[in-house]
C-alpha positions in Angstrom: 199.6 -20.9 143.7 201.7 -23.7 142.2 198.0 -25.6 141.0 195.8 -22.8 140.5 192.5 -23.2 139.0 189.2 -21.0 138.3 185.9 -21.0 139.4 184.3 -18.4 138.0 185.8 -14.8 138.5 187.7 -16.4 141.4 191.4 -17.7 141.0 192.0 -20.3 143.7 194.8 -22.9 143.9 193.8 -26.1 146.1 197.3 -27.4 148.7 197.6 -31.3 149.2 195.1 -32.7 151.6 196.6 -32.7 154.9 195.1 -34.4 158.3 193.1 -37.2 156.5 189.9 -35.5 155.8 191.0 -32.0 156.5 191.8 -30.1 153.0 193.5 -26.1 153.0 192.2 -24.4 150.4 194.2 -21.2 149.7 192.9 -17.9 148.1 194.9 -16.2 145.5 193.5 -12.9 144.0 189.7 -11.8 143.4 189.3 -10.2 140.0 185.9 -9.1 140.3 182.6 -9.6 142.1 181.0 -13.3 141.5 177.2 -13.3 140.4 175.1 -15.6 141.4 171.9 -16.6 139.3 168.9 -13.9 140.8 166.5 -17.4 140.7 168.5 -20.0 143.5 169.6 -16.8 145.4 168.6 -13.7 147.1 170.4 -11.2 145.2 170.8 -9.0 148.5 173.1 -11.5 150.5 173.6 -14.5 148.4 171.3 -17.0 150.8 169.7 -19.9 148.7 166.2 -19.4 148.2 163.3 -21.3 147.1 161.4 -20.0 143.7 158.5 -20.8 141.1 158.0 -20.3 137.4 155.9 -17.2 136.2 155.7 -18.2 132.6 155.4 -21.2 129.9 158.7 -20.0 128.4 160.7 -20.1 132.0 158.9 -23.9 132.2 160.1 -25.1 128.7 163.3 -23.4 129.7 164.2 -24.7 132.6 167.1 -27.5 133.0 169.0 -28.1 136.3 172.3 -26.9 137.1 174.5 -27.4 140.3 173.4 -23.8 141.7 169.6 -25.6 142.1 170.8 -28.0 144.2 170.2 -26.5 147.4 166.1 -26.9 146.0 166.7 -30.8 145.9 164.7 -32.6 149.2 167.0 -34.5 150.9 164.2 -35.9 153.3 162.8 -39.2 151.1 158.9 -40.2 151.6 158.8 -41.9 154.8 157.1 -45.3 154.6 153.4 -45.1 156.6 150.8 -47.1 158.0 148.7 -47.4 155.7 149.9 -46.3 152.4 148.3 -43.1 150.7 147.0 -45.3 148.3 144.4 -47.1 150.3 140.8 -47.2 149.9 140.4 -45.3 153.3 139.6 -41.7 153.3 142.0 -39.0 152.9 142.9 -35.6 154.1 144.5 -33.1 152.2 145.6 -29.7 153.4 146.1 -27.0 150.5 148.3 -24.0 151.5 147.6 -21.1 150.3 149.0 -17.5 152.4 149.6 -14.2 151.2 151.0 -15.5 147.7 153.7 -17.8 149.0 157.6 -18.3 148.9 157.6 -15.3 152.4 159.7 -16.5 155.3 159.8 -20.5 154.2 161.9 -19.4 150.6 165.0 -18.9 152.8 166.5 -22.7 152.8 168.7 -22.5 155.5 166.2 -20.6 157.5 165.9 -17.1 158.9 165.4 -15.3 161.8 161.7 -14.6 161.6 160.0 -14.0 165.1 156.6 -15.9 165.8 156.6 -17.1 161.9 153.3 -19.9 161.0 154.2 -23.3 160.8 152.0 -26.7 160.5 152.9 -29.9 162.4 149.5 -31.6 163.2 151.2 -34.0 159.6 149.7 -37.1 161.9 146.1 -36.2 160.3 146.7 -35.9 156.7 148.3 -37.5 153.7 148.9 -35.3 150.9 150.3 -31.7 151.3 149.7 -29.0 148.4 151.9 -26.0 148.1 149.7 -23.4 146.6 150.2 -19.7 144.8 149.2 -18.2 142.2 152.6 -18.1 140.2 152.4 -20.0 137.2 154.6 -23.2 138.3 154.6 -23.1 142.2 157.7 -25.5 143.0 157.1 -26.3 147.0 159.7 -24.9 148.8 162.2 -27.5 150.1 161.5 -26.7 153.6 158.0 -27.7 153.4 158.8 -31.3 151.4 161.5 -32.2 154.5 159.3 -31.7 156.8 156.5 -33.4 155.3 158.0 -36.5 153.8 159.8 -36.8 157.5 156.4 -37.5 158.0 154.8 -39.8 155.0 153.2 -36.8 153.7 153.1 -36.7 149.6 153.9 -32.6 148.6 151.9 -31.4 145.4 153.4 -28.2 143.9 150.6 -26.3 141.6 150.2 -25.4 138.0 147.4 -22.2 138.0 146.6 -20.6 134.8 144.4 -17.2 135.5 142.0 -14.8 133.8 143.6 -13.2 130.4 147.3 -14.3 130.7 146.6 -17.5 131.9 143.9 -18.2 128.8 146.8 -17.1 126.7 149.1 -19.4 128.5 146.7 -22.0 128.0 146.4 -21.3 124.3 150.2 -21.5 123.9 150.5 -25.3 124.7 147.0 -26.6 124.2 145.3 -25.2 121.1 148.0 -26.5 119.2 149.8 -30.1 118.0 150.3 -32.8 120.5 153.8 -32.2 120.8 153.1 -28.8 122.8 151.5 -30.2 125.5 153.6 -33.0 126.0 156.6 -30.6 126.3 154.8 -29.2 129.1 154.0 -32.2 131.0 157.3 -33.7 130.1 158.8 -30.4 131.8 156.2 -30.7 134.6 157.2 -33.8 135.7 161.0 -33.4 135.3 161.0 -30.6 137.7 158.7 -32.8 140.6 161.6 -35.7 140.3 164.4 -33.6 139.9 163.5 -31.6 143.6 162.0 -34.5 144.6 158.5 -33.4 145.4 155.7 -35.8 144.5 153.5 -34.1 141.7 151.0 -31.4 141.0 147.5 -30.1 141.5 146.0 -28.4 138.1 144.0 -25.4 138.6 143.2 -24.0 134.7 140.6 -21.1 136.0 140.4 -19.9 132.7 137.9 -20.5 129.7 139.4 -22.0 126.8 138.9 -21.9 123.4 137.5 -25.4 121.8 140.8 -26.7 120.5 142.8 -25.8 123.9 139.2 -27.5 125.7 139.3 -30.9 123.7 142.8 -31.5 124.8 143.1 -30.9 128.2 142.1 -34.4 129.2 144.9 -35.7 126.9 147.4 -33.4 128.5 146.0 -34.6 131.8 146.7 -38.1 131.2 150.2 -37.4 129.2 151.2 -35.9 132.7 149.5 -38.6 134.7 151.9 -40.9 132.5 155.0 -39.5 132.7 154.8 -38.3 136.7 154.3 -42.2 137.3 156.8 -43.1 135.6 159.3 -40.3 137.1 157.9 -40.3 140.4 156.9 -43.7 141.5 153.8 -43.0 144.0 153.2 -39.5 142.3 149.8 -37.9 141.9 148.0 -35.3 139.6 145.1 -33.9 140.8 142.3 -31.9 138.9 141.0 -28.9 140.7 137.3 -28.3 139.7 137.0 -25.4 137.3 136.7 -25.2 133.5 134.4 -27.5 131.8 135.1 -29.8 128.9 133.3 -27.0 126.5 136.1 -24.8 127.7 133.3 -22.8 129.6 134.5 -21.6 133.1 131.8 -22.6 135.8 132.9 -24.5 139.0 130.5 -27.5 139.5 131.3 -28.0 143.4 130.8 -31.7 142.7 131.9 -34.9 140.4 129.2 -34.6 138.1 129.1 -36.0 134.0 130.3 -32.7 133.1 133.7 -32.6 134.7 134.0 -36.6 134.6 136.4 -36.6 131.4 138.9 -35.0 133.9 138.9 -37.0 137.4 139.3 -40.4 134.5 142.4 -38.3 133.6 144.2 -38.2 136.8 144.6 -39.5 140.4 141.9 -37.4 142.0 139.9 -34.5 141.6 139.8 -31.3 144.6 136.2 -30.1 144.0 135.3 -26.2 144.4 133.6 -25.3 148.3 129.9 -24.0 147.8 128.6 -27.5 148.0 126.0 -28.9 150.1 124.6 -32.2 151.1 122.3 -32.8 148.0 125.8 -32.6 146.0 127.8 -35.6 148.4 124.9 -37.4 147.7 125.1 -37.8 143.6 128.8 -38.0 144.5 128.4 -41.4 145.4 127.4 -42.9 142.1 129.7 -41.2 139.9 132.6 -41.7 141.9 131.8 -45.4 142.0 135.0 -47.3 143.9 137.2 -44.0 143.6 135.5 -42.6 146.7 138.7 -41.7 148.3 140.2 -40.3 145.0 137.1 -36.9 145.4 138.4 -34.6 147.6 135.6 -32.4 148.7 137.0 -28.6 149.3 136.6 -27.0 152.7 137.3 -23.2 153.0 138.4 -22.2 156.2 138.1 -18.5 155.2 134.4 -19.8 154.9 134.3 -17.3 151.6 131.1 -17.6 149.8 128.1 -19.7 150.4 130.2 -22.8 152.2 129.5 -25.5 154.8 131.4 -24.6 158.3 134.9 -22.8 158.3 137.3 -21.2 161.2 136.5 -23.0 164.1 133.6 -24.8 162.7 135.3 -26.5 160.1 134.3 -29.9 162.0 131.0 -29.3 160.4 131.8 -29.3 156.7 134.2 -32.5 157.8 131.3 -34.4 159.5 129.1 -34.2 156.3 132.0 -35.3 153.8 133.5 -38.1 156.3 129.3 -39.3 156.4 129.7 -40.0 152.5 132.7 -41.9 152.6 134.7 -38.9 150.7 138.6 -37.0 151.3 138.6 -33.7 152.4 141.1 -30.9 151.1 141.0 -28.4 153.8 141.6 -25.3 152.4 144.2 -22.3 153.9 144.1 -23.6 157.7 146.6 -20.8 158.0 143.1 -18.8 158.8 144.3 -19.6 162.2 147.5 -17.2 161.9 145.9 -15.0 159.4 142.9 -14.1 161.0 143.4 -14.8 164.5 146.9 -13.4 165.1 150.4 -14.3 165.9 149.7 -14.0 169.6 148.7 -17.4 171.0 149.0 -19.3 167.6 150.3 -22.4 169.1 147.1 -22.5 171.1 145.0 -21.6 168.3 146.5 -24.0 166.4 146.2 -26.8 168.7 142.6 -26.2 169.3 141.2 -25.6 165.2 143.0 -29.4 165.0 141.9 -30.6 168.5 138.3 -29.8 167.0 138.5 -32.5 163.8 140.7 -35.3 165.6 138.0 -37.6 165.2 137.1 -37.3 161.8 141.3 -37.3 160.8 142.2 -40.9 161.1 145.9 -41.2 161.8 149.1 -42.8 159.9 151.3 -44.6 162.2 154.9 -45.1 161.8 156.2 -48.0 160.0 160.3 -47.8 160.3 163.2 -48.1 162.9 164.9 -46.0 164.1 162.7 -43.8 165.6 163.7 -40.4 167.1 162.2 -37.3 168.1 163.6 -34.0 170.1 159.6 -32.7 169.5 161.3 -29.2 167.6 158.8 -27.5 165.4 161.6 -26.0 163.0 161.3 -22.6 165.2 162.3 -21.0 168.3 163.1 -18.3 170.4 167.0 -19.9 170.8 169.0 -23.0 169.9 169.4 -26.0 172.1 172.3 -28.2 172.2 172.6 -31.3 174.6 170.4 -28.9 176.7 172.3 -26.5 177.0 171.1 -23.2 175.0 173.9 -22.3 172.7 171.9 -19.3 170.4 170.0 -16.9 171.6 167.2 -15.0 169.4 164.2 -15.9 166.7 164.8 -19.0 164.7 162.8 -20.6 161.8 163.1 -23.7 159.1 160.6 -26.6 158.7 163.7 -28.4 157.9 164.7 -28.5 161.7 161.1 -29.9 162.5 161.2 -33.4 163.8 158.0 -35.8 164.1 155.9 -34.6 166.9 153.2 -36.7 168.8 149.9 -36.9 169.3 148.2 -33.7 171.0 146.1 -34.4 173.7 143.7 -32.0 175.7 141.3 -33.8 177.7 138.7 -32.9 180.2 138.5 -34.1 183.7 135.7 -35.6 185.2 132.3 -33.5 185.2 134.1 -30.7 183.4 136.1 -29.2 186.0 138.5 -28.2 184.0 141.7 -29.6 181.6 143.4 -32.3 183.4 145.7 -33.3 181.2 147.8 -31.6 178.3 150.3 -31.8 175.6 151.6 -29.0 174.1 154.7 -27.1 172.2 157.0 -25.3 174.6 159.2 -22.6 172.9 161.0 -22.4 176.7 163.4 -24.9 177.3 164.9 -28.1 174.5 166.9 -30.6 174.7 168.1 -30.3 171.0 166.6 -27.2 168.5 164.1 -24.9 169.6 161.0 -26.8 171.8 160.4 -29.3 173.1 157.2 -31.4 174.6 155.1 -30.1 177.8 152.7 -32.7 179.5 150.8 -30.9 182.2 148.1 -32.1 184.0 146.0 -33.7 187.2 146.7 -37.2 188.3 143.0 -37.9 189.9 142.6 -38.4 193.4 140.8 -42.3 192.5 143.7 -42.7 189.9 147.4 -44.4 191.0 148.7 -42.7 187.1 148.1 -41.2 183.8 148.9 -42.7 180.5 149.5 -39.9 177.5 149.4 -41.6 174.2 152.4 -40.1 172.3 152.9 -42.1 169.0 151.4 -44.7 167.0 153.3 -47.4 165.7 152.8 -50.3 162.7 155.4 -52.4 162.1 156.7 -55.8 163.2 158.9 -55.3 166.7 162.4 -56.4 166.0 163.7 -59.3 168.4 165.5 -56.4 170.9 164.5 -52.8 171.1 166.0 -50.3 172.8 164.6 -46.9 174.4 165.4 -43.9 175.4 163.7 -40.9 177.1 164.8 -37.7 178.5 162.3 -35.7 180.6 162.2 -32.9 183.4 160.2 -32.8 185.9 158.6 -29.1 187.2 160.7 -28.4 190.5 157.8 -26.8 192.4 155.2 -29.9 192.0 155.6 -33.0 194.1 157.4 -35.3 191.9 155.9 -38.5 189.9 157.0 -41.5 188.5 158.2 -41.0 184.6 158.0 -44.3 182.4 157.5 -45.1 179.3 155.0 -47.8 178.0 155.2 -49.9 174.9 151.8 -51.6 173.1 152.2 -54.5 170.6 149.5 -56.2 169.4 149.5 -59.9 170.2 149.8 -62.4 167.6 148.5 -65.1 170.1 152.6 -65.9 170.5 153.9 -62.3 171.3 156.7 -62.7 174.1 158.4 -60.5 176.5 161.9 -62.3 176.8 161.1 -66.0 177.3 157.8 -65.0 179.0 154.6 -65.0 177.7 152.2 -61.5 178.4 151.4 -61.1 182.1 147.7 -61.5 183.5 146.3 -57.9 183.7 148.6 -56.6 180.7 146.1 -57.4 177.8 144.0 -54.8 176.3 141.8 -57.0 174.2 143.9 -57.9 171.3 147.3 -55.9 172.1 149.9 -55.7 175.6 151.5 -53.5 177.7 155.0 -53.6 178.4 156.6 -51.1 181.1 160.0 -52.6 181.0 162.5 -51.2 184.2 164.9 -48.9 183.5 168.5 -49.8 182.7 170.9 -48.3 185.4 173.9 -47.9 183.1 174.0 -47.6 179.4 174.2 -50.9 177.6 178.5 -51.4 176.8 176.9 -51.8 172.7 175.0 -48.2 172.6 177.1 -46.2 175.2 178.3 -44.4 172.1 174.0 -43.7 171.3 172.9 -43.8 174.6 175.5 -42.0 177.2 174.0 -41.0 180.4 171.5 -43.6 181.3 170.0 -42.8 184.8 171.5 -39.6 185.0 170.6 -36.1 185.0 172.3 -33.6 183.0 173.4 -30.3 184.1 170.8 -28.7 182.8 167.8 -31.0 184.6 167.5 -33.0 182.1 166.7 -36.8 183.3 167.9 -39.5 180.7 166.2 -43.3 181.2 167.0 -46.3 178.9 165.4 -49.7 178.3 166.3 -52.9 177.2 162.9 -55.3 175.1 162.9 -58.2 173.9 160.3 -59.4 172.1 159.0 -62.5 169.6 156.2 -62.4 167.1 154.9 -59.2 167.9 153.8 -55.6 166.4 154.2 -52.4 167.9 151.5 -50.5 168.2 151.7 -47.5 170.2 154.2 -45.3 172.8 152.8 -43.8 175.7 154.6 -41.6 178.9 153.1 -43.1 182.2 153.3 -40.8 184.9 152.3 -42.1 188.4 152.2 -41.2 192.0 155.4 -42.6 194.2 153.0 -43.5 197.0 149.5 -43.9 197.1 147.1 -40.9 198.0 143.5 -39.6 198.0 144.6 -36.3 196.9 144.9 -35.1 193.2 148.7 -34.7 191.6 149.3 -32.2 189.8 152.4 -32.7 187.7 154.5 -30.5 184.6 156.4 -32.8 182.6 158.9 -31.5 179.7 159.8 -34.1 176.9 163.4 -33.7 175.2 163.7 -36.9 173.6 162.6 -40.2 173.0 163.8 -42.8 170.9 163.1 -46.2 169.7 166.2 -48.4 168.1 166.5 -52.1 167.1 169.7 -53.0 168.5 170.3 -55.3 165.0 170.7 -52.7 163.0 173.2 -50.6 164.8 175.7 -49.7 163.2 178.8 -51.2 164.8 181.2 -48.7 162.4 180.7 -44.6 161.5 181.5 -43.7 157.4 184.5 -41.1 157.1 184.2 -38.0 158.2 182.8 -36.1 155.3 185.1 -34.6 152.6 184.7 -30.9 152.0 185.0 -28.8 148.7 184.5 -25.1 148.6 183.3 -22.6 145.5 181.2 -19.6 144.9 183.5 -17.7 146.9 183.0 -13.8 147.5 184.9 -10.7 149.5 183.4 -7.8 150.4 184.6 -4.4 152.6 184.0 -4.4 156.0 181.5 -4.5 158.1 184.3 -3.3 160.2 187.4 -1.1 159.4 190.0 -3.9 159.4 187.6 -6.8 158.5 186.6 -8.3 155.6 183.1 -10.4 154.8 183.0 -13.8 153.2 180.8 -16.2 151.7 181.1 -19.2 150.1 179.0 -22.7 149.7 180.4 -26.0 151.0 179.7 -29.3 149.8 180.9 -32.8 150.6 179.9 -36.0 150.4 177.9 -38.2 153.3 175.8 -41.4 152.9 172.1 -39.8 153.1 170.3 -42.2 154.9 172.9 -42.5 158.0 172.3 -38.6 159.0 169.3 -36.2 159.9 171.5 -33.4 159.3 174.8 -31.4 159.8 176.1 -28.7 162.0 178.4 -26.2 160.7 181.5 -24.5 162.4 184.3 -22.3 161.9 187.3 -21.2 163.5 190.1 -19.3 163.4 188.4 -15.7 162.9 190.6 -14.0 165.6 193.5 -13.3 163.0 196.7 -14.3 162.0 198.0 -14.3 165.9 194.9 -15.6 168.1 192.5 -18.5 168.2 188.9 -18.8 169.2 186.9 -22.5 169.8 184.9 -23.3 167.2 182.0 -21.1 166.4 178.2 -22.5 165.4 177.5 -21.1 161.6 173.7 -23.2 160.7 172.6 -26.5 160.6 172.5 -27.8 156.8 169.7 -30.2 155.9 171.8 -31.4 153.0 175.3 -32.1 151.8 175.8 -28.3 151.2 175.8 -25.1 153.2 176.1 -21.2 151.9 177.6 -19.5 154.5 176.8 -16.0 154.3 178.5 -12.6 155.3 181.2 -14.5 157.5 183.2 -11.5 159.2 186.9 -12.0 159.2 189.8 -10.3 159.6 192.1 -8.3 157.0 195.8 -10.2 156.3 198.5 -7.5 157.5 200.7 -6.8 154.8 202.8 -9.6 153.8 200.9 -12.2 156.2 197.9 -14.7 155.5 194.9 -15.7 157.6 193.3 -19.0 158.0 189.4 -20.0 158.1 188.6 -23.4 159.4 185.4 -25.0 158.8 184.0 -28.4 160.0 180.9 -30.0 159.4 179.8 -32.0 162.4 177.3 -35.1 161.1 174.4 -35.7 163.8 173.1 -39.6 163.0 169.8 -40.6 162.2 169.6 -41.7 165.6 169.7 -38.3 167.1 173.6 -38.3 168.2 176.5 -36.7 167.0 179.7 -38.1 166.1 183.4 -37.4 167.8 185.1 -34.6 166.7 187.7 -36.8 165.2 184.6 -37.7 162.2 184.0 -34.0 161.1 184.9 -33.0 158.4 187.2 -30.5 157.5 188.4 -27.2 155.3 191.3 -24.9 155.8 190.6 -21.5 153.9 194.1 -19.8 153.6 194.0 -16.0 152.3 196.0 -13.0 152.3 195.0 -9.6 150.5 192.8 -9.8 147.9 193.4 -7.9 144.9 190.5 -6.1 145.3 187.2 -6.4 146.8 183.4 -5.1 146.1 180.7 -3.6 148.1 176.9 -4.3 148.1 
């Protein structure tokens, strides 16, 4: 190893880079077995893992290192329509099941069958993580999926009967300079993994010292979150009272005011009623939307609604003008089952849709493969490429508006959108639209998104669909809203007679039968059909002076007919791109580093297992994530194409437990690993743009067992 370094317990020596981005990176001797911190890692097989903070020392203690890394979100806080910080009325959902950190603590996923996930993020605006650790730091999976989305994350600070009243004794019976330790730590940790603050929960009584300074450590935190974590938030869950008396006041009254002044909000306690919204309205003055009133879906004590009848408790806060925090909506796995959970879940949210006003989005591009961060296998290009349980909320792209409407008279559903676990384009689901075209009816319109944002001069769309083989086939379009400025324009023309709804326009612009010459690098395949079914229409808009407003699938009958259609319509794709801002040139392929290496035995006789974590480096905001070969496991005489290790969600990956072969005596094997960008767009990149490491080992020294 003529430039040998080390990394640990590890002795490596790094070759020249060869092939541009391509490095070889060759293995000398182990020495011994490489620990990794029992915190970022699951001390069984190394995977990174999600964690909290049981105690005021670990808080005061903690300070960032490169091993937390794989905690960091990488998905910023989308921009929404309109901003959290409105005056309207807000939803919060506050998840709380069976203590936290189970299947979502594993960051590059696992292979958990039928595990609970939300994606209704359409309806609310602020997302709270909740356990009953002492410093519950939201797993990364749930912050990507929710800032994909606009949705603020809240991790929770909880202090608890004896321990926590000692905990709370620690930092706020004493000088000033305790407390602001705290919330100086508090708010280091929300910017540094890039969550968006905290709810505080002290259930507790405290003594009249610790009491008399909680507001002030309230607004110490309130202080420096905002100035860490522009946009952040600090709410006050409704609990102990300024005496330091525990007694939960289901309300903003005068004698928990001292702490909604201190921060952005306050979550009130569930047994309220009526009488209580009503005073509400007073106190709160013009912070109406800064009360959020608690809703239990466990329906535990004496509450308003619950389960499926939360709508009630909704109906009652929405009539006061207040937010809600819905409370452990995962009552619909819990308590109903795994079995039909999709359904369930479809159907508890179906039942508040009109009392959840919606965010729209507000940037370009837009694209969607409808995956919930699960499946039963792993699509590629349609084509499934894994089979067998998958899960992580990291995969989980922006999904649509859920429809279930009745037809006419209540003769049954007529039309349907739903999650389909069966067939993808790209991940694990992807959108079904079943339903009855009606026999007086030439189509059906299915609103799928909702859009706020001025409509660049050209758009460009794209839509991949299948068609059920056994139906008579429909018509498949896709139709674009704006609203009208009084000057919108299609191309030169002004709208059409017939195509205004009031204040906005229709446009069904005609497919394109090739791809445009600029995008046939994005959009390959226009007006074809894949092998797999899969039916890929593009479409070319120009427009002046207007504002999208809203994406809908038209689906029509090819002649006319007095007899209802019945159709079954799966939805791969869909995208939405201004053709200014495509980029005309690719970054590098990304450059690739490897550390944290380990061998063990086995699992076979002549094998060896490795694991090690990539990193490299790639311009954030040009990918949505990055797939991960390797090659080159078949030994020192044989080759094998390039094998599909994970999907990273960052600019790092652990593999795990990679089974290679032993080096005969006297020979070396080589390990190739590439790292395959996929654009923000929803494409990937030639193979000549992935990146690139050459592992180069012969016989370790020695190895260890688990």
């Amino acid at each position: 190893c003529p430039t040998a370094r080390r990394e640990g317990n590890v002795k490596y020596c790094k070759a020249p880079r060869l092939n541009g981005d391509a490095g070889v990176l060759t293995t000398c001797h182990l020495r011994a077995s490489l620990l990794l911190p029992a915190r970022q890692f699951d001390q069984n097989t190394t995977e990174p893992i999600s964690f909290y903070l049981s105690s005021l020392e670990e808080l005061l203690a903690w300070k960032p290192t490169s091993d937390d890394d794989f905690n960091v979100a990488t998905m910023p806080l989308a921009n929404r329509e309109p901003p959290l910080h409105s005056k309207r009325p807000r939803t919060l959902v506050c998840h709380d099941m069976n203590y936290g950190y189970l299947e979502d603590r594993f960051i590059q996923g696992s292979a958990s069958r039928d595990p609970y996930v939300f994606y209704h993020w359409q309806y609310i605006d602020i997302f709270v993580y909740f356990s009953h650790h002492s410093v519950t730091i939201p797993p990364v999976t749930w912050t990507n999926a929710a800032h994909r989305n606009g949705v603020s994350v809240l991790g929770t600070f909880i202090t608890e009967q004896t321990c926590g009243g000692q905990l709370c004794e620690a930092f706020l019976a004493g000088e000033a300079a305790a407390y602001h330790a705290v919330a100086v730590q508090l708010s280091r940790i929300a910017h540094f993994y890039r969550f968006d603050g905290w709810l505080v929960n002290i259930e507790n009584t405290l003594s009249k010292a610790a009491a008399r300074n909680l507001p002030l450590f309230l607004r110490d935190l309130r202080e420096q979150l905002h100035r860490d974590v522009p946009g952040g938030l600090v709410l006050w869950y409704d609990s102990v009272l300024p005496s330091g008396e525990l007694k939960w006041q289901n309300e903003l009254n005068e004698k928990n005011r001292v702490f909604f002044d201190a921060c952005d909000g306050l979550f009130t306690n569930y047994n309220w009623k009526e009488e209580h919204l009503e005073r509400m309205g007073a106190q709160a003055g013009e912070r109406l939307a800064d009360v959020y009133v608690g809703i239990d879906v466990f329906a535990r004590g004496e509450v308003v609604g619950g389960g499926f009848e939360t709508d009630k408790a909704l109906r009652l806060i929405r009539k006061h003008g207040f937010s809600a925090a819905i409370f452990a909506p995962g009552w619909v796995y819990e308590h109903l089952g795994k079995e039909n959970f999709l359904q369930n879940e479809n159907r508890f949210w179906g039942l508040l849709a009109e009392l959840l006003p919606t965010h729209s989005i507000s940037t370009l591009p837009f694209s969607t493969c409808f995956c919930l961060g699960m499946g039963t296998g792993r699509f590629s290009a349609g084509q499934e490429e894994e089979v067998g349980p998958w899960y992580n909320l990291s995969a989980q792209e922006i999904q649509p508006l859920f429809t279930e409407q009745q037809a006419p008279g209540g003769a049954g559903n007529w039309l349907r959108t739903r999650c389909s676990l069966q067939d993808a384009w790209n991940g694990g689901s992807c959108l079904l639209i079943e339903g009855i075209i009606p026999p007086e009816a030439g189509h059906v319109a299915v609103r799928l998104f909702s859009f706020q944002l001025p409509a660049p001069p050209k758009l460009f769309l794209s839509l991949l669909y299948k068609l059920e083989e056994k139906l008579p086939e429909v018509a498949v379009a896709l139709e674009l809203t704006t609203w009208d400025s009084g000057s919108c324009r299609v191309g030169h023309k002004a709208a059409l007679p017939g195509e205004e709804l009031g204040p906005a326009t229709r446009h069904q612009p005609q497919p394109l039968p090739t791809s445009p010459p600029q995008l046939s690098g994005l959009l390959s395949g226009c007006g074809r059909q894949s092998a797999a079914g899969w039916m890929r229409r593009c479409y070319e808009l120009e427009l002046r002076d207007c504002t999208l407003h809203e994406l809908s699938l038209i689906l029509s009958r090819h002649q006319p007919g007095q007899q209802e259609r019945r159709f079954s319509c799966r939805l791969g794709e869909i995208r939405v791109l201004d053709a200014d801002s495509l980029r005309s040139s690719l970054p590098p392929g990304p450059s690739l580093q490897a550390s944290q290496l380990l061998w063990h035995k086995g699992p076979g006789p002549d094998q060896l297992s490795l694991s090690l974590t990539l990193r490299w480096s790639y311009p954030h905001s040009q990918a949505r994530c990055f797939r991960i070969h390797c090659q080159g496991r078949a030994g020192p005489r044989g080759r094998e194409l390039p094998q599909l290790l994970g999907v990273a969600h960052a600019t790092l990956y652990r593999v795990v437990g990679l089974a290679v072969p032993k080096a005969p005596p006297m020979e070396s094997c080589r390990v190739e690993f590439f790292v395959e960008p996929v654009l923000n767009e929803g494409v990937a990149v030639d193979r000549s743009r992935w990146g690139q490491l050459v592992l180069v080992y012969s016989d370790p020294a020695s190895t260890s067992t688990y």
